[in-house]
N, C-alpha and C positions, 0 to 999 in steps of 0.2 A: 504493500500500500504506500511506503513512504517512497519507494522509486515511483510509482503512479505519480507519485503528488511533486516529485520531482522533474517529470518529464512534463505534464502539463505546464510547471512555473514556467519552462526553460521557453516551451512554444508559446506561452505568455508575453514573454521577454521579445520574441522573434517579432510581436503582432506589433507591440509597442515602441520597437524600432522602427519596424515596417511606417508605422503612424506618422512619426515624427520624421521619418525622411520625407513622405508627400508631401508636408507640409512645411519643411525647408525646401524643395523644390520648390513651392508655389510662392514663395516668398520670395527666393531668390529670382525669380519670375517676374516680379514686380519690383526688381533693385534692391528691396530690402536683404542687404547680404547679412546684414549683424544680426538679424532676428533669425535668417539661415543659417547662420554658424549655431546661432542657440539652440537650435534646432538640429540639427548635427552631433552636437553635444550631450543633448540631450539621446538619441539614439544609440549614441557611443553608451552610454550609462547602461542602457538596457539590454542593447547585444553588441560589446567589446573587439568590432568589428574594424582592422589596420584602414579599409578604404573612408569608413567613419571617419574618423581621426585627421587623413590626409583631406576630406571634402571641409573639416571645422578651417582647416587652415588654409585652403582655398577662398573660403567665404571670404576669411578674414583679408587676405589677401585683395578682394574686386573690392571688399570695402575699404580698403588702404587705412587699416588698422594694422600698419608693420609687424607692431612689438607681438603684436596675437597670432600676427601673420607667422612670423620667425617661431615662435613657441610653437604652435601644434603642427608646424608642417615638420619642426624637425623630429617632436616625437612621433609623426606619421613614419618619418624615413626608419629610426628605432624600433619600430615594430611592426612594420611594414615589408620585408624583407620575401615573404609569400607570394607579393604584388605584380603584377608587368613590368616588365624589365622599362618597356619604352615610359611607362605611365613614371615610373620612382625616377626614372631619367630625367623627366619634366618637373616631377616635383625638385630635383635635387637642383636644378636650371633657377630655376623660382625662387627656392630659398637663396641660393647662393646671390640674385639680385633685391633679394629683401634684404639681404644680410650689409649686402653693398651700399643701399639707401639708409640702412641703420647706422652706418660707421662714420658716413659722414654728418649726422643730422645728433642732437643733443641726446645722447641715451649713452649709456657706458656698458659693454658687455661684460658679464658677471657669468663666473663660471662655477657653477654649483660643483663640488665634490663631498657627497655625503658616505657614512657608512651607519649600518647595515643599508645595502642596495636599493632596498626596498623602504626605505624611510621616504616622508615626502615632507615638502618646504612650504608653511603657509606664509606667506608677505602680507605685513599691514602697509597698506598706502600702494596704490597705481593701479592704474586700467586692468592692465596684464595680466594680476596677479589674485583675480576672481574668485580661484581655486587652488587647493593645494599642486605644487609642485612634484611631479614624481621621480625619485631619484637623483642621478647627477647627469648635469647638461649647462649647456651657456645659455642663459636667457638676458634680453637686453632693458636694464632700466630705466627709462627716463629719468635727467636729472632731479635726483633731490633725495631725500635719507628715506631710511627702509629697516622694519625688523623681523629678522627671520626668526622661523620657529620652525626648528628640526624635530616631525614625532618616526617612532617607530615603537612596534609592538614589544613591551616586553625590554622597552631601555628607556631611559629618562631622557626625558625634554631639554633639546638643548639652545639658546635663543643668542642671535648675534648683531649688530649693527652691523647696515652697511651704507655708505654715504657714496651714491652717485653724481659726480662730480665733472669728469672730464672722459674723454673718449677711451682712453686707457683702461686694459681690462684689469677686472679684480677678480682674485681665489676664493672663492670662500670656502675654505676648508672645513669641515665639521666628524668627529666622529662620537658617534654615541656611546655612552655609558652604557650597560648590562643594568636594570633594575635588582637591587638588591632583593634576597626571596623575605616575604613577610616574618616578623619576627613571631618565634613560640607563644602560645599561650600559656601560662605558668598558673599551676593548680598551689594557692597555699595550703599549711597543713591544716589550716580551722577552719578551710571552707566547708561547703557543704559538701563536696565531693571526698573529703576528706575520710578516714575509716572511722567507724561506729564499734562499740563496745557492747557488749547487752550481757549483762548477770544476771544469773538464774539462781534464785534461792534453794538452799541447803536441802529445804524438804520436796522441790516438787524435782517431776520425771518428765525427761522430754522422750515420747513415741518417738519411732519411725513412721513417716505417712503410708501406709496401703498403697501398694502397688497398684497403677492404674498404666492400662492398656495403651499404647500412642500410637496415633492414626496412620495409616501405612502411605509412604509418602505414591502420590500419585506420578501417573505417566504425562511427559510433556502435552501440554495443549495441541489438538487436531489443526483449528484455527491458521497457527500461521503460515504452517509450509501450503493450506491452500488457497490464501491469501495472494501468496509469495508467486504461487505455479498462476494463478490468475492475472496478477500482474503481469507475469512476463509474457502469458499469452497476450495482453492485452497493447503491452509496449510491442510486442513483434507484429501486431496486426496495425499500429500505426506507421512503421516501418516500410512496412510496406507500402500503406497507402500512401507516404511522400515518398516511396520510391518510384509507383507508380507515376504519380504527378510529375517527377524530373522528367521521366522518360516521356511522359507525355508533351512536355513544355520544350525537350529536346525535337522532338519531330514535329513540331510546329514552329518550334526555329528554323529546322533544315526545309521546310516547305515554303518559306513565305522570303520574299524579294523587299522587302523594306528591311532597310539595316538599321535605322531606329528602334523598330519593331524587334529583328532581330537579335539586336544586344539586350532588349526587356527582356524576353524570352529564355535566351540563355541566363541572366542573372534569376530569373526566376525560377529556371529548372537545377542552378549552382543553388540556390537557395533552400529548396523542399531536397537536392539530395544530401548536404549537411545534414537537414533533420533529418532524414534518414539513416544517414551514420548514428546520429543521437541517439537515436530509440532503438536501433540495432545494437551498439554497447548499451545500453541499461537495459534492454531485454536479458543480453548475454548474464550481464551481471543478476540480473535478478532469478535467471534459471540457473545460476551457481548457488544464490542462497537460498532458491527453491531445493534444491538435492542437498544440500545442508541439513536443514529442517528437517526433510522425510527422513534420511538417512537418521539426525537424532529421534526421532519419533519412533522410528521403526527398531533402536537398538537400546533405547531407554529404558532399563531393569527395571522392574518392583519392586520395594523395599520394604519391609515390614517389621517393625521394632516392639518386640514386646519384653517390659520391663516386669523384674520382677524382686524378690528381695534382698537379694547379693549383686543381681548385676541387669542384663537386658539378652537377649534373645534377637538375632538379626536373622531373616530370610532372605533372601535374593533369586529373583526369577525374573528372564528375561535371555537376550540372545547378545556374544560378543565376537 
């Protein structure tokens, strides 16, 4: 069930990008490039996609929003490496004359080196700097001062000035601290947790309690291996039907003579046969921990503990 609910989120995510790309399109349709890049950005968020990333920084680019332009094209080129040779060619043409327009005009390049890798840089003050920074790279700041804030999971906050000034680049070096692990909790000896005393007068007799029977432990739950076996039929039957879809959107590309048309079509049939990979690993995955389950269910003893006045009595039935 939790891969069900996993595979639904994901093609959740697919529709919600979907969304918000028509709708940068149609923006940028109308010249509004910034309100397309937000929108681009937004898609990125939902499904983590390199030509996302490289389209936020194209926006930003026709809207000669340089310093935004320079940021996400060059982390389109950093993740982007899967891309069209010719396509990363033109972004790389691009930034390299953004980068050109930058170096003369008031802005200082700043060249993030963070550690762990994975830390990002949130900037109080300037355009550019909307959202956190991921990792290290050169982004450029228009003049005037700046505070950074390096997080990463599991290490301490680390925060630095920096004062953009003149065209000459600056380091900013940073590496994170390790968080110390939380300190013990320390039990005193007159808390309540503390050990108890109890005195039994001279004359009375403390019994033994009467032996009482204990309930023989049960066989795992039916439940989840057919839970488990359900899901993955259910994740390989969507599998299919966006495999089918690809194939279908492929032979309606190769049939049809409009090259507009054409490149929808292929991006469409690249699109449903991803999910298709999708739902084929987490079917995979879910008839592994379908045979799991049966496999425990089917080989899960009986146990049956009966106690009595020296000691307890154990049975065991079942198959190993």
């Amino acid at each position: 069930m939790i891969l069900l609910a996993t595979a639904w989120q994901a093609a959740a995510d697919s529709g919600a990008a979907d969304r918000a790309v028509a709708e940068a399109q149609t923006r940028a349709a109308k010249n509004d490039f910034v309100g397309a890049a937000a929108k681009y950005r937004e898609a990125f968020k939902a499904e983590p996609r390199p030509d996302l990333m490289c389209n936020v920084g194209v926006a930003y680019y026709k809207a000669k929003d340089l310093p935004r332009a320079q940021r996400y094209l060059d982390q389109c080129l950093s993740i982007g490496t899967s891309l069209d040779r010719a396509f990363i060619d033109k972004v790389k043409t691009t930034l390299t004359a953004v980068e050109g327009a930058l170096s003369s005009s008031n802005h200082t390049p700043v060249d993030l080196l963070v550690q762990p890798t994975s830390a990002t840089t949130a900037v109080e003050g300037g355009v550019p700097f909307d959202e956190p920074i991921l990792g290290s790279r050169r982004v450029w700041f228009p003049f005037g001062k700046y505070r950074l804030t390096v997080h990463a999971e599991g290490h301490v906050d680390h925060v630095i000035e920096v004062e953009a000034k003149d065209r000459n680049a600056v380091a900013a070096r940073v590496a994170l601290k390790v968080a110390p692990p939380p300190p013990p909790i320390e039990v005193g000896s007159g808390s309540a947790e503390g050990s108890a005393t109890i005195e039994v007068g001279s004359g009375s007799a403390i019994e033994p309690p009467s032996p009482q029977p204990l309930p023989p432990i049960a066989k795992p739950s039916l439940l989840p291996p057919i839970v488990a076996t359900t899901a993955s039929a259910g994740l390989g039957i969507l599998a299919l039907g966006f495999y089918l879809a690809a194939v279908d959107k492929a032979n309606a590309a190769g049939e049809t003579g409009d090259r507009a048309v054409y490149e929808e079509l292929v991006d469409q049939a690249r699109s449903r046969q991803k999910m298709s990979w999708l739902f084929s690993g987490l079917a995979g995955a879910g008839a592994v921990v379908s045979g799991i389950l049966w496999y425990r269910y089917a080989a899960a003893p009986t146990v049956e503990v009966q106690a009595n006045g020296t000691g307890a009595a154990i049975t065991l039935s079942g198959r190993w």
